[in-house]
C-alpha positions in Angstrom: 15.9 5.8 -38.4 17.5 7.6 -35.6 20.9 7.2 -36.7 19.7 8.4 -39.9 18.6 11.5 -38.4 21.7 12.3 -36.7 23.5 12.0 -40.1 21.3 14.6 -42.0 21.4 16.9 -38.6 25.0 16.8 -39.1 25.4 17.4 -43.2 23.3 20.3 -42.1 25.9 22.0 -39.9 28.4 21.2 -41.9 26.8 22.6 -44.6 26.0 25.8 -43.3 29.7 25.7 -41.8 31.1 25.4 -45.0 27.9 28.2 -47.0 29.9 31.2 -47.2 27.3 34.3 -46.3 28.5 37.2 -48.2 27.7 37.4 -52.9 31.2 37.8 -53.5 31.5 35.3 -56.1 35.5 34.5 -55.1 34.0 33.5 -51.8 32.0 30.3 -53.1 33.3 27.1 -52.4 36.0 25.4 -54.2 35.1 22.0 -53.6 31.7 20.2 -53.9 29.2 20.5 -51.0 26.8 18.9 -50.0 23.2 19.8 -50.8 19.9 17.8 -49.4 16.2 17.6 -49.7 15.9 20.6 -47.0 19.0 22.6 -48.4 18.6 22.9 -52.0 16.4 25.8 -52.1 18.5 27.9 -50.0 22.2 27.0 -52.0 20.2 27.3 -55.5 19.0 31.0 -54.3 22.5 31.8 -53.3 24.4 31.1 -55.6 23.5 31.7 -59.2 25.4 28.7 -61.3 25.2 25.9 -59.7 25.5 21.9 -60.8 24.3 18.9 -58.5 25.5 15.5 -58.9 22.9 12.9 -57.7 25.0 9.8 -56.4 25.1 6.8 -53.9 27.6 5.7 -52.0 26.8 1.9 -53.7 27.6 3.4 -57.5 30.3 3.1 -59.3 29.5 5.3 -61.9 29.3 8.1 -59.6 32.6 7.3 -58.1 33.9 7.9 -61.3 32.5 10.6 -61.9 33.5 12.4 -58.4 36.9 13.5 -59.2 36.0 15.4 -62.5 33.4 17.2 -60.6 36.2 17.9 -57.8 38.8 18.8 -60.3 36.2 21.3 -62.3 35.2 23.0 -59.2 38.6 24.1 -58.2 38.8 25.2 -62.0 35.6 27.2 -62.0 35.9 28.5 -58.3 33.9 31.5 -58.3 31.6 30.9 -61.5 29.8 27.8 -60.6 29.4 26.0 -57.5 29.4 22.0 -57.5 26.8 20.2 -55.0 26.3 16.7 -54.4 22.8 15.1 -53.2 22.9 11.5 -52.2 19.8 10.2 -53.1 19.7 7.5 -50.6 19.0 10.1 -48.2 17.3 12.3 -50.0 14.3 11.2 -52.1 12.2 13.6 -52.5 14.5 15.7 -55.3 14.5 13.0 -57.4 11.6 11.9 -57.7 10.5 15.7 -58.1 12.9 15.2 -61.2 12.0 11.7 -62.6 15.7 10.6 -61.8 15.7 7.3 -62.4 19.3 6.7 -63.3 22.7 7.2 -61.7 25.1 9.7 -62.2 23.1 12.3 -63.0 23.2 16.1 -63.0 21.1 18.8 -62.7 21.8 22.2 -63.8 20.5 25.2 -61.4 21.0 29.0 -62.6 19.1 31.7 -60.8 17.2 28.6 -59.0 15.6 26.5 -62.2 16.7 23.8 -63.5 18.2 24.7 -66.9 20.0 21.3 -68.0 20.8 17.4 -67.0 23.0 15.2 -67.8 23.1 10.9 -67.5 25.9 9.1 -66.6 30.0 9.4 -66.1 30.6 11.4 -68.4 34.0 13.1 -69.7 35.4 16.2 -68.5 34.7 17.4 -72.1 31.6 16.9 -72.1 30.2 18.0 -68.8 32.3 21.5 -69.7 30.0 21.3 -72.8 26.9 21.1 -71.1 28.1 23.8 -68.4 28.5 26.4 -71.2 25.0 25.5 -72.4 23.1 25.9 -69.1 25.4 28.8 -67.9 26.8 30.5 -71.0 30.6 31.2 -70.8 32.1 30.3 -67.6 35.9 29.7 -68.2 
């Protein structure tokens, strides 16, 4: 448990290290970060497009998965920002979203949730359902 606190206190520093504090939209990050229980309120206020992946270190589905999400958030630097939660350490997000499967993603503009996806899927296809939540991003 203790150990387990030290991790989250330090995915918290680093996360505000890495939270740019100005709107300029070139300023987001470029790269996924990472978003928790405690955070996602804060990042989904901040900026207005942004996707979370929900993973686990154990899945190999969301390994897959993690270099699209990398690739697409250098692609779309400055339109939508890419987050990852790991739900073994953070719980209560999914079960506030009935997550009950791996890969999945949730879709955050202006701070709701406005689409989800299941599973690794193609680059193709997660473009697809980015258009849909966000409108034209690209």
């Amino acid at each position: 448990e203790e150990l387990l606190e030290i991790r989250r206190r330090k995915v918290e520093e680093r996360m505000s290290y890495m939270a740019d504090n100005g709107s300029d939209a070139s300023d987001w990050p470029s790269a996924p970060i990472e978003v928790t229980d405690d955070n996602i309120e804060e990042l989904s206020g901040k900026y207005p497009n942004m996707l979370v992946d929900f993973w686990a270190e154990w899945c190999g589905p969301c390994h897959m998965l993690t270099p699209t999400l990398e690739e697409l958030a250098g692609e779309l630097h400055g339109k939508v920002v890419f987050g990852k939660l790991n739900t073994d350490f953070n719980r209560n997000l999914p079960r506030k979203y009935g997550i009950m499967s791996i890969p999945t993603i949730l879709f955050y503009k202006d701070g709701e949730v406005v689409g989800k996806t299941v599973g690794a899927l193609p680059k193709e296809y997660i473009l697809e359902a980015i258009e849909q939540a966000f409108g034209e991003v690209s």
